[in-house]
C-alpha angles and dihedrals in degrees: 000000000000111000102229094251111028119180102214098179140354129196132163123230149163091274098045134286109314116221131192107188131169125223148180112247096222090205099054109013093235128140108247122187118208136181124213118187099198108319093341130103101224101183136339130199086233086076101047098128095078094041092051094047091055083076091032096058091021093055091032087068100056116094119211131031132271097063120205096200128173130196121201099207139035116187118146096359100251106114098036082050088053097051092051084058096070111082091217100069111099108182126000120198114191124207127211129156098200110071087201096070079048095057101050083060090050093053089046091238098148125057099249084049096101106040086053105045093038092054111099085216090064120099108178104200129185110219145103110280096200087048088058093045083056105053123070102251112264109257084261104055120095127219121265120236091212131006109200116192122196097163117109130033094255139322088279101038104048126170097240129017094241089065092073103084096069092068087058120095086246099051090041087053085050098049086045085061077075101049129083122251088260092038139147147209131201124192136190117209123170090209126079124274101296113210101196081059096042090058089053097052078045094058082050105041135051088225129027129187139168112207119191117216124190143190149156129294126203107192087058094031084228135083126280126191141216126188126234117197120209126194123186131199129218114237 
């Protein structure tokens, strides 16, 4: 039997101490997973609908077949585990720059674990997702198809300050050296639909869209809402 509150792993870190604990939903009795960095809730497996949707629109906006796809952010899995689901996907590389995160998949502690680490697809990399995005790709790396990121709370609201510099037109035009020619990105964010953001990834991107996605939630007994942007490149 699951203790109501289960900690299931604790590691320090630069951003706080990073915490994965297990629960049981009183509501519902179901088993809910949640990560805290410091004082603040990261992700739950309660909100998975969102997180899911970033590889559904993002994927959804590629054109061909053999995807090369990355995703800048594991968390929990569920994103990373949608994007397995389409045929098309190829290969899939997942970026995460706590080893920790990493680790919790490898052991097969969340319930998409084992359907992404046992896909032979799937790549789990430690790194720092903004640093590469940075940086031109190496003569050897191919372009990606689609680059999905599911790291901070939202282009205004990031996780850590040196993240900032990505939702700029100049950090947008650095992250597109990795795309494709048809490529496409695909950004969460937990806040509404930002114009000032939305004329950046406009000044990048041939086409540019916000979709709102909503869904219930159970703590509130009403519905809550994410955004997932989604850029496009012309081929």
């Amino acid at each position: 039997m699951i203790a109501r509150f289960e900690e299931l792993d604790w590691q320090p870190t630069r951003m706080g101490d990073l915490t994965l604990r297990r629960r049981t939903e009183p509501t519902t009795g179901d088993l809910v997973y949640e990560v805290k960095l410091g004082d603040e809730y990261l992700m739950s497996s309660l909100f998975t609908v969102a997180e899911e949707e970033l590889a559904t629109l993002g994927l959804a906006a590629t054109t061909g077949g053999d995807l090369d796809v990355l995703v800048g952010g594991l968390g929990l899995g569920y994103t990373a585990a949608t994007a397995l689901r389409d045929d098309r996907v190829r290969s899939l590389a997942v970026i995460d720059a706590l080893p920790a995160v990493i680790g919790w998949h490898e052991r097969e502690l969340l319930p998409v674990s084992t359907a992404l680490v046992r896909d032979a697809r799937t790549a789990l990399v430690h790194d720092d997702f903004f640093a590469v995005m940075r940086r031109p790709p190496a003569g050897d790396e191919a372009p990606y198809d689609a680059i999905l990121l599911d790291v901070d709370h939202s282009p205004r609201h990031q996780l850590d300050p040196t993240h900032a510099d990505l939702y700029t037109v100049a950090g947008l035009t650095a992250l597109g050296r990795h795309l494709r020619s048809d490529g496409v990105f695909a950004l969460w964010s937990d806040d509404p639909p930002d114009d000032e953001f939305m004329a950046v990834l406009a000044a990048v991107f041939d086409r540019a869209t916000a979709h709102v996605v909503d869904f219930a939630n159970p703590l509130t007994g009403g519905i809550s809402s994410n955004t997932i942007y989604v850029g496009v490149r012309r081929g």
